[in-house]
C-alpha positions as CSV (number, residue, x, y, z in Angstrom):
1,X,168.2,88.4,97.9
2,X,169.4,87.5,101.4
3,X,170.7,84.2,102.4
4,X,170.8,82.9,105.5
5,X,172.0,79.5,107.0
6,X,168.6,78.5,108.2
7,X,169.1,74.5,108.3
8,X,169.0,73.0,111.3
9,X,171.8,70.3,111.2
10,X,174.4,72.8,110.1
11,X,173.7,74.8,113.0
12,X,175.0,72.6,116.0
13,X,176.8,69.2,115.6
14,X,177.4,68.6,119.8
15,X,175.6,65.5,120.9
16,X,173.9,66.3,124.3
17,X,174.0,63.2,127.1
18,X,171.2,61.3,127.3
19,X,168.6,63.1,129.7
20,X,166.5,61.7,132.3
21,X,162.9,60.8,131.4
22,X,160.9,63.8,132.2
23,X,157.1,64.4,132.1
24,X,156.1,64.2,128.1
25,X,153.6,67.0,126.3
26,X,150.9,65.2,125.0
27,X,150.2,66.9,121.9
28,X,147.9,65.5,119.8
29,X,145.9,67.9,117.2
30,X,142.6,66.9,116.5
31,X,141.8,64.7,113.7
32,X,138.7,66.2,111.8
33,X,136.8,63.7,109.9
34,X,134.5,66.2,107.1
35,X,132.4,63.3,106.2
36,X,131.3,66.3,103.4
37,X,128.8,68.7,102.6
38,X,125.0,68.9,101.4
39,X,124.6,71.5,98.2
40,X,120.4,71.1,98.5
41,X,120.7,72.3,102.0
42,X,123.0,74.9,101.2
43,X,120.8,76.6,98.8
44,X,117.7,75.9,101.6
45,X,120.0,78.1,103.6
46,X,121.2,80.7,100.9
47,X,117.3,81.3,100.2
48,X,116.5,81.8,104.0
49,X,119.3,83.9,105.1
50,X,120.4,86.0,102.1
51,X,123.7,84.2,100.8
52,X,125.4,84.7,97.5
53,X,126.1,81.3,96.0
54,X,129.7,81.6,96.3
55,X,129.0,82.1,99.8
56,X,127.2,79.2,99.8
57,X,129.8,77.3,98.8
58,X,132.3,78.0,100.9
59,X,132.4,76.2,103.9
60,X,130.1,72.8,104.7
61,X,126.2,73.0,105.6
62,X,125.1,71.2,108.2
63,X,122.2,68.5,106.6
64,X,120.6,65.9,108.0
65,X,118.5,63.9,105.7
66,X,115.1,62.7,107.0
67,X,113.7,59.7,105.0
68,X,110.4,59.8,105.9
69,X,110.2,63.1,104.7
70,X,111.6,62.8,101.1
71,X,115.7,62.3,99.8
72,X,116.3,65.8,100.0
73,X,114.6,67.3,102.4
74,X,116.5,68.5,105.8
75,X,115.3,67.0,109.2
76,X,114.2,69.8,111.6
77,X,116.2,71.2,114.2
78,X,119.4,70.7,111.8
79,X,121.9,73.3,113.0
80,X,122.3,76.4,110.6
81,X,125.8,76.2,111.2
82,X,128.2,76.3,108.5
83,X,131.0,74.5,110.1
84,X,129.6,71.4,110.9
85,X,129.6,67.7,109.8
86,X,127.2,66.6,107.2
87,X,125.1,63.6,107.5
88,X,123.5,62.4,103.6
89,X,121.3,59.2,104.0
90,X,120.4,59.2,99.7
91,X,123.0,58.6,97.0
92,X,121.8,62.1,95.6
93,X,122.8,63.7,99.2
94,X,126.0,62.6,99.2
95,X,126.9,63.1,95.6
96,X,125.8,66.4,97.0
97,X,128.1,66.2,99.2
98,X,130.9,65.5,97.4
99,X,131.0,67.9,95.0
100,X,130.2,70.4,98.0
101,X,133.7,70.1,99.4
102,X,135.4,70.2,95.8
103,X,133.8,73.2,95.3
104,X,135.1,74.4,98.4
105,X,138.4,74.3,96.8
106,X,137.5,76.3,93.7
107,X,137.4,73.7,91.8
108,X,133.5,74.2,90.1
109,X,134.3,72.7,86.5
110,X,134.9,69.3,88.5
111,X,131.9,69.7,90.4
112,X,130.1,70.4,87.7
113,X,131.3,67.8,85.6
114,X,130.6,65.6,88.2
115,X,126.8,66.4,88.3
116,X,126.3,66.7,85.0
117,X,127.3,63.5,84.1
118,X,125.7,61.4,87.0
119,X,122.3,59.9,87.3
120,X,120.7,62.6,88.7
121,X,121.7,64.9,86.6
122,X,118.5,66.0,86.2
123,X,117.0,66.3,89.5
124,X,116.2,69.6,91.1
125,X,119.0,69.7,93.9
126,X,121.3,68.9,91.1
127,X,120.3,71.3,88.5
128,X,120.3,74.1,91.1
129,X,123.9,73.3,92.3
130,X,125.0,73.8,88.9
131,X,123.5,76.6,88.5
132,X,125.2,78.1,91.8
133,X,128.2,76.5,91.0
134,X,128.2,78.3,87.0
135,X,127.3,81.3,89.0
136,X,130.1,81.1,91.3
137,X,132.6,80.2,88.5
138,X,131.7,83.3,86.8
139,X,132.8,85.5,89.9
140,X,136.5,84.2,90.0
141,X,138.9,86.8,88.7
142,X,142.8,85.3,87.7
143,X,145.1,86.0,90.6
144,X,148.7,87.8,89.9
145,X,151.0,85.4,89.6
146,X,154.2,87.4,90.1
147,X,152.2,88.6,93.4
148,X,152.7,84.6,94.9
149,X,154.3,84.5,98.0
150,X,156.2,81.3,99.3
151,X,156.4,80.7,103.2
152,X,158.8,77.3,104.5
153,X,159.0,75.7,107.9
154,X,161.2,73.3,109.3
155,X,160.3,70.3,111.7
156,X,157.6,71.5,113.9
157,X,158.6,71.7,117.5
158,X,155.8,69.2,119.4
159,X,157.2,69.2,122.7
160,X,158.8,72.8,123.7
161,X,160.0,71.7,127.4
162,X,162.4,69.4,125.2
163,X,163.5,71.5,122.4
164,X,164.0,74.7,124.5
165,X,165.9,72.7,127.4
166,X,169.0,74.5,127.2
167,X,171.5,72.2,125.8
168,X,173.3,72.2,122.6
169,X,170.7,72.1,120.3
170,X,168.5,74.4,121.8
171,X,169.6,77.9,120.2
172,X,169.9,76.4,116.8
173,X,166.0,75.0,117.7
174,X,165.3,78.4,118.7
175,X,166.2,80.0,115.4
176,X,165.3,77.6,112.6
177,X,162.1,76.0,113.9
178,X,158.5,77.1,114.2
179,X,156.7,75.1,117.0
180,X,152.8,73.4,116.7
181,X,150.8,76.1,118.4
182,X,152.7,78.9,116.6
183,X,152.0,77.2,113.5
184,X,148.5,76.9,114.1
185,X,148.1,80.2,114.5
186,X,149.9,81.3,111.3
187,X,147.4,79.1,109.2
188,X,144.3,80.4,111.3
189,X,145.5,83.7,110.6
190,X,146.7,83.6,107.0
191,X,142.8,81.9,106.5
192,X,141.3,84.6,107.9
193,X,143.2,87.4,105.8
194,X,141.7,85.4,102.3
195,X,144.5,83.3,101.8
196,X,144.5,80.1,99.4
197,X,147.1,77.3,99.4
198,X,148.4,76.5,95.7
199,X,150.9,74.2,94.1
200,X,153.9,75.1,93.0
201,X,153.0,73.6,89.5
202,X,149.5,76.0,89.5
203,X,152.1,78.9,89.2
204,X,153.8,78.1,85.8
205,X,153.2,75.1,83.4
206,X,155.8,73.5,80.8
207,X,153.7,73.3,77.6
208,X,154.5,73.3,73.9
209,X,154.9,76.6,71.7
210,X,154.2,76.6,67.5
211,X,158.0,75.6,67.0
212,X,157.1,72.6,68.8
213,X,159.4,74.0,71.7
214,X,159.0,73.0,75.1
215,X,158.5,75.9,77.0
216,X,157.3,77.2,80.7
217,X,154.4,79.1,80.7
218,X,152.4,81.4,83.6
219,X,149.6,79.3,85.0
220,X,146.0,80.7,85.6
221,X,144.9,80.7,89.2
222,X,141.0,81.7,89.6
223,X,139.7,82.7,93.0
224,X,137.0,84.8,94.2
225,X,137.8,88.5,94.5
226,X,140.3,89.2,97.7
227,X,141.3,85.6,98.2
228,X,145.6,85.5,97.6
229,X,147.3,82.4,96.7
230,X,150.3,81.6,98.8
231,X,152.8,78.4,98.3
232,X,153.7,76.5,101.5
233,X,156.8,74.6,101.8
234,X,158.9,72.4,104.2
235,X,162.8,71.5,104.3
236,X,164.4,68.8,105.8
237,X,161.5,65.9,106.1
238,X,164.3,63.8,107.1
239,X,163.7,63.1,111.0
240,X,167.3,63.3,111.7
241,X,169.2,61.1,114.4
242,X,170.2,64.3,116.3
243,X,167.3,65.5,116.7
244,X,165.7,61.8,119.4
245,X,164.2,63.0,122.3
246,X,163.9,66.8,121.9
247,X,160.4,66.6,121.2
248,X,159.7,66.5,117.7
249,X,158.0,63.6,115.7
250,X,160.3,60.9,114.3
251,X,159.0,60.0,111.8
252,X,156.1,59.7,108.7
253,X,154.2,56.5,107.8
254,X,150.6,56.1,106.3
255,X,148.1,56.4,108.7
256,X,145.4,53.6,108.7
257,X,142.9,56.1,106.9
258,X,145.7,56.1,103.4
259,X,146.5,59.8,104.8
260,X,150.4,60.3,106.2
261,X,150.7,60.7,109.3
262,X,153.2,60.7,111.7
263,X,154.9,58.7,114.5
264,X,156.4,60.7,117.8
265,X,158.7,58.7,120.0
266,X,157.8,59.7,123.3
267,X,159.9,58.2,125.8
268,X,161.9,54.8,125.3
269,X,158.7,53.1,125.6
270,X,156.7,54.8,123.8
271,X,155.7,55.7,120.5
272,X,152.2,57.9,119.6
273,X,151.0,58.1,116.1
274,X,149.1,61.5,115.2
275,X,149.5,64.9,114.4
276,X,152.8,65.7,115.1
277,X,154.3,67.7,112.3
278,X,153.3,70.0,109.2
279,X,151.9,67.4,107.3
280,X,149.2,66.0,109.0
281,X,148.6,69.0,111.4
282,X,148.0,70.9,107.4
283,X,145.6,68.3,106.9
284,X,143.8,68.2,110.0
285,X,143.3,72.0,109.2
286,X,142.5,71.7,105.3
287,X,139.5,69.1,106.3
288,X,138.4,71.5,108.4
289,X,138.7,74.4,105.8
290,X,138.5,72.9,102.4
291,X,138.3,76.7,101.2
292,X,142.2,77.1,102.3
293,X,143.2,75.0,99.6
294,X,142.5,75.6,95.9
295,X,141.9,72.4,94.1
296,X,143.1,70.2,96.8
297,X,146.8,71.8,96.9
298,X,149.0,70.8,99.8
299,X,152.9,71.6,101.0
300,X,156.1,70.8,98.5
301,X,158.2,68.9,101.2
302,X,161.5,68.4,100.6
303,X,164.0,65.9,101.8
304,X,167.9,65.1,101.4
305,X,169.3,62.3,100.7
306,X,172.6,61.7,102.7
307,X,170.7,60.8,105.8
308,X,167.6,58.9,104.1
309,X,163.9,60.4,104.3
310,X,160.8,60.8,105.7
311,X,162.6,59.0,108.9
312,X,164.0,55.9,107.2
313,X,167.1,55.5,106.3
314,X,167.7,55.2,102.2
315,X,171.2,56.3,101.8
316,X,173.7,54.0,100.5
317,X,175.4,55.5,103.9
318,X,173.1,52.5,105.6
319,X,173.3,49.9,102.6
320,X,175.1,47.4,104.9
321,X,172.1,48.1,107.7
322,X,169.6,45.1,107.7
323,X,166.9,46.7,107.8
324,X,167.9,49.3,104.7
325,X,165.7,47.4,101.8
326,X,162.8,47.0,104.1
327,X,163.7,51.1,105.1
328,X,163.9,51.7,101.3
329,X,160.3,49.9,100.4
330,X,158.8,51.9,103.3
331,X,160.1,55.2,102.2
332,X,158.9,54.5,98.8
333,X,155.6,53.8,100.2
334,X,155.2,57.3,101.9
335,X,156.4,58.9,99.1
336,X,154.0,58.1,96.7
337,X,151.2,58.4,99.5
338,X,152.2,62.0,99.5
339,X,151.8,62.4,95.9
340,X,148.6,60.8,96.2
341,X,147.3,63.0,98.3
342,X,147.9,65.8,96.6
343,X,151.7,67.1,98.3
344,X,154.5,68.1,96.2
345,X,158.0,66.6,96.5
346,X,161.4,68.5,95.5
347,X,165.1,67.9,96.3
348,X,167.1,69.4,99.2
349,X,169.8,68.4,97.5
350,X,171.4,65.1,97.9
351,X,173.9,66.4,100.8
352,X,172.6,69.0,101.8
353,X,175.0,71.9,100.1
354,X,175.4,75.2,99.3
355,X,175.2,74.6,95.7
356,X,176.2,78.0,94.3
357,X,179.2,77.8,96.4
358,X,180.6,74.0,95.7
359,X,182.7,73.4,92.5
360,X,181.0,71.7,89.1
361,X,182.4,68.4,90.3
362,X,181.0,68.6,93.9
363,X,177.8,69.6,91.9
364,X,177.7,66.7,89.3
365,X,178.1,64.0,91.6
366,X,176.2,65.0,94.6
367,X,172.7,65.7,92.1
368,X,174.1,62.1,90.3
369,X,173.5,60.9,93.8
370,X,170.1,62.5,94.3
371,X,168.9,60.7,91.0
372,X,170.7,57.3,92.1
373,X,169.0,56.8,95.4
374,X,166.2,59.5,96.4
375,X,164.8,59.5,92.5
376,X,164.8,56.3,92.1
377,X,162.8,55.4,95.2
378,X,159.9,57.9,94.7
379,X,160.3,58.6,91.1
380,X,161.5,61.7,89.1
381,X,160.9,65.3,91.5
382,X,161.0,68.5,89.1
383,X,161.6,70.6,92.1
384,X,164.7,71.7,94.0
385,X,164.4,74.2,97.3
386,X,168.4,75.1,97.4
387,X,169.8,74.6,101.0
388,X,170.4,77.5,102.7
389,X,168.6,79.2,99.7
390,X,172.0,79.3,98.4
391,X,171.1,80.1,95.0
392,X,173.6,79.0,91.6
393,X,173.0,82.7,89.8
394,X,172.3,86.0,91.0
395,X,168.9,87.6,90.0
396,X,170.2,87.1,86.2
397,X,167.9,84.8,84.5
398,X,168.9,81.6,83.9
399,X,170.5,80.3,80.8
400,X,172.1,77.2,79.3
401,X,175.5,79.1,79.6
402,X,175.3,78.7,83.7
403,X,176.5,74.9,83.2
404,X,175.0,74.1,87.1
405,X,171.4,75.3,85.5
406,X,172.0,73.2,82.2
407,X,172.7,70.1,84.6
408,X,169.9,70.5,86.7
409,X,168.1,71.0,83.9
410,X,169.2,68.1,82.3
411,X,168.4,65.8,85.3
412,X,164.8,67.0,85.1
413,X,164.3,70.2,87.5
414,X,162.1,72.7,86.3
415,X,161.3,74.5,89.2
416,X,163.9,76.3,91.8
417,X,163.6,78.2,94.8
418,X,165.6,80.2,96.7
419,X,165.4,82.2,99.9
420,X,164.3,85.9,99.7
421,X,163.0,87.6,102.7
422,X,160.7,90.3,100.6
423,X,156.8,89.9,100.5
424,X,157.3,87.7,96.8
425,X,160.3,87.4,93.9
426,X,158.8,85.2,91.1
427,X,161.2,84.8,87.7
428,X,159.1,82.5,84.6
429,X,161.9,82.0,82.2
430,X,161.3,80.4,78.4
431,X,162.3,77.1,80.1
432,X,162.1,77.4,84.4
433,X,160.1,78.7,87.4
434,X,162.1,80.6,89.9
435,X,160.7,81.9,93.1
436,X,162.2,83.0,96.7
437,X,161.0,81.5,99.6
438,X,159.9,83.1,103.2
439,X,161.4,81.7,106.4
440,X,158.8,81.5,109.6
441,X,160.8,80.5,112.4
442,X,161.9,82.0,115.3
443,X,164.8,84.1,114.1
444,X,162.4,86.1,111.5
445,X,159.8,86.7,113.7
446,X,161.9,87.8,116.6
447,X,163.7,90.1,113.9
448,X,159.9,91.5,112.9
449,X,159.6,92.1,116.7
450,X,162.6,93.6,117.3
451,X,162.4,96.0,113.8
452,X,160.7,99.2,114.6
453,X,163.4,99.3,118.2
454,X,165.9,98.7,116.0
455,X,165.4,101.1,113.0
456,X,163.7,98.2,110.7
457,X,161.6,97.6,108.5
458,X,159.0,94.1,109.7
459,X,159.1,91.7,107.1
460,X,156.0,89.6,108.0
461,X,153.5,92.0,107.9
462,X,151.1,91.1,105.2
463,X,151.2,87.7,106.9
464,X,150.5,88.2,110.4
465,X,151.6,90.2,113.3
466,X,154.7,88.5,115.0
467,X,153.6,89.1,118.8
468,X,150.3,87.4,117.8
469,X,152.0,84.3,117.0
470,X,155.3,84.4,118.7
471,X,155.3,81.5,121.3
472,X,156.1,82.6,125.1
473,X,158.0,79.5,125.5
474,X,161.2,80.6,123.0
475,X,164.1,81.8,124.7
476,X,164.6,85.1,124.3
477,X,166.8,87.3,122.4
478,X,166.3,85.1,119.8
479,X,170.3,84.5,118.4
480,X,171.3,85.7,115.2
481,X,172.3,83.1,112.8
């Protein structure tokens, strides 16, 4: 497994001087509002052009309901487009509805559930989605799990003109980061090649055995033939002081719709609130594809602890600040908006360390930290991404003999990643998930570029094709690291 230093704060430590106010990139990724989907009309649709019903289900119908012409029925002229907004009058329409977008996600025993055990369980819109949604179910076929591939991003670079100015920071920006519009493009792209966004937790499950053991067992991922699960991950949601004014968001708070969101400072002046990082630019593009994420799976996003999270600042580093409670409290509050909407949280470490490298002392107190002041804000996290992917074994499995293993064990991680550069590396042991983790920034894909000139093999392949997403704003050579 390769390892490579890809954190950005590690990278540079200079301090440029403050720069003159300059004209600010507006960037602002549109907020979809999927107000959901019509099954009845889908079906209208399936019958009058040919589709199959998982077909049917999976992207939104457009339906209008016309009143005058009975609950169900679909208003002429309705577009016969499958990627617009839904508009359901009747509380049978939008039950419809509802259950149109979870089954978007794969996720047809909810639907189904859901149908059967409402009032109208036994009207003829309803009895017919369940029957495409049975039919659907039957098609999924159980996905390879050692086959799961693991991409990671840093902080998305918003404003390019300010992270690629040319001072101190910029190389290091240049190598570790992955800006907005090439990020779009990686998820348009990875959609269109069948891929499905899953947790981390749909890969391997802790359960009971016959001894009464607990043990970690292979999870079952059902999607429709060709589809390939993928897990998505992003280090460092810290919004660290260094990185003010070179054009990326500062930090994340709940937006007024219960979704997170994010703030940008723009100038000294001011502040935007929108799409301006990997969370809510994932969202905005979920809403708008439901089918890129299986049962409502988003990102793991991982924070450390040293410099406080999510933008706020909850180390005990601040504890004499005034406003470190109130920063605590409004941490807390992110955090468990996250969870809520469906993200996963995992360690970074507390300070940010190569934790196969540091002694067993360095090691005990600096997870004894994590537990102190980042668990105890957000509540227990089973996850730990290792900085710098700097693992604390080699391939060996794990065992209770590795004493950094048994202590993270101990402390409640079940689930650790590394970071491997092949296609996927996935390890179930009796007790632990293990599984490498892809960079997509601009070192890798200027490496893919560069490969065949220089006698090597492109990593990023099954993904997409570099030039297709590299942005023509980056510096180039790209630097090693």
């Amino acid at each position: 497994m390769s390892r490579y230093e890809y954190d950005p704060h590690h990278l540079w430590v200079q301090r440029r001087q403050k720069r003159q106010r300059r004209q600010h990139m507006m960037v602002a990724a549109g907020c979809f509002l999927l107000a959901g989907t019509c099954v009845a009309g889908a079906f209208f649709f399936q019958k009058k052009q040919g589709h199959s019903p998982a077909e049917a289900t999976k992207a939104p119908i457009v339906i209008e309901v016309n009143p005058s012409a009975g609950e169900n029925s679909i208003a002429d002229g309705s577009p016969q487009d499958p990627g617009a907004v839904v508009i359901v009058d009747s509380p049978v329409g939008k039950l419809l509805a509802e259950t149109q977008v979870i089954a978007a996600g794969y996720d047809y025993d909810r639907a189904i559930e859901m149908l059967q055990s409402s009032e109208f369980a036994s009207d003829p819109s309803v009895t017919e989605a369940i029957s495409a949604y049975e039919a659907a179910r039957a098609s999924l076929v159980p996905a390879k799990i050692g086959e799961v591939t693991h991409v990671f991003f840093h902080s998305l670079v918003m404003d390019n003109s300010k992270a690629f100015d040319g001072d101190g920071d910029s190389a290091g920006y240049n190598q570790v980061m992955t800006t907005a519009g090439e990020f779009a493009k990686i998820l348009q792209i990875m959609y269109e090649k069948g891929y499905v966004l899953v947790r981390m937790h749909d890969l391997a499950y802790e359960t009971t055995d016959e001894n009464g053991m607990t043990v970690m067992k292979p999870g079952t991922i059902l999607l429709p033939e060709g589809k390939k699960p993928f897990v998505m991950s992003q280090d460092d949601v810290c919004y660290y002081p260094y990185m003010s004014d070179d054009g990326f968001a500062t930090r994340m708070i709940v937006g007024e719709d219960g979704k997170p969101t994010c703030e940008m400072k723009i100038d000294q002046d001011t502040t935007l609130v929108g799409s301006y990082d990997l969370v809510p630019l994932l969202e905005d593009f979920i809403q708008e594809h439901p089918d890129f994420s299986y049962k409502g799976a988003r990102a793991v996003i991982a924070f450390t602890g040293y410099e406080g999270i999510l933008g706020y600042r909850t180390s005990d580093k601040y504890a004499d600040s005034e406003t470190y409670e109130q920063d605590c409290r409004e941490a807390a509050r992110v955090a468990q908006c996250l969870k809520d909407n469906g993200w996963e949280l995992a360690s970074h470490s507390w300070g940010h360390l190569k934790m196969g490298e540091i002694d067993m002392e360095r090691f005990c107190t600096d997870t004894d930290k994590w537990e102190k002041q980042v668990d105890s804000l957000i509540g227990p996290i089973d996850i730990i991404l290792y900085p710098f992917g700097d693992d604390i074994n080699d391939w060996h499995p794990y065992t209770f003999e590795n004493q950094k293993f048994s202590y993270l064990y101990n402390a409640g991680f079940r689930y650790f990643c590394n970071v491997d550069s092949n296609e996927h590396w996935i390890q179930i042991g009796d007790n632990y998930l293990r599984q490498g983790r892809r960079n997509l920034d601009g070192y890798r894909m200027w490496k893919d570029i560069t490969a065949e000139s220089e006698g090597r093999e492109r990593k990023l392949e099954d993904l997409f094709h570099a030039e297709d997403v590299f942005d023509p704003d980056r510096p180039t050579p790209v630097p090693e690291m």
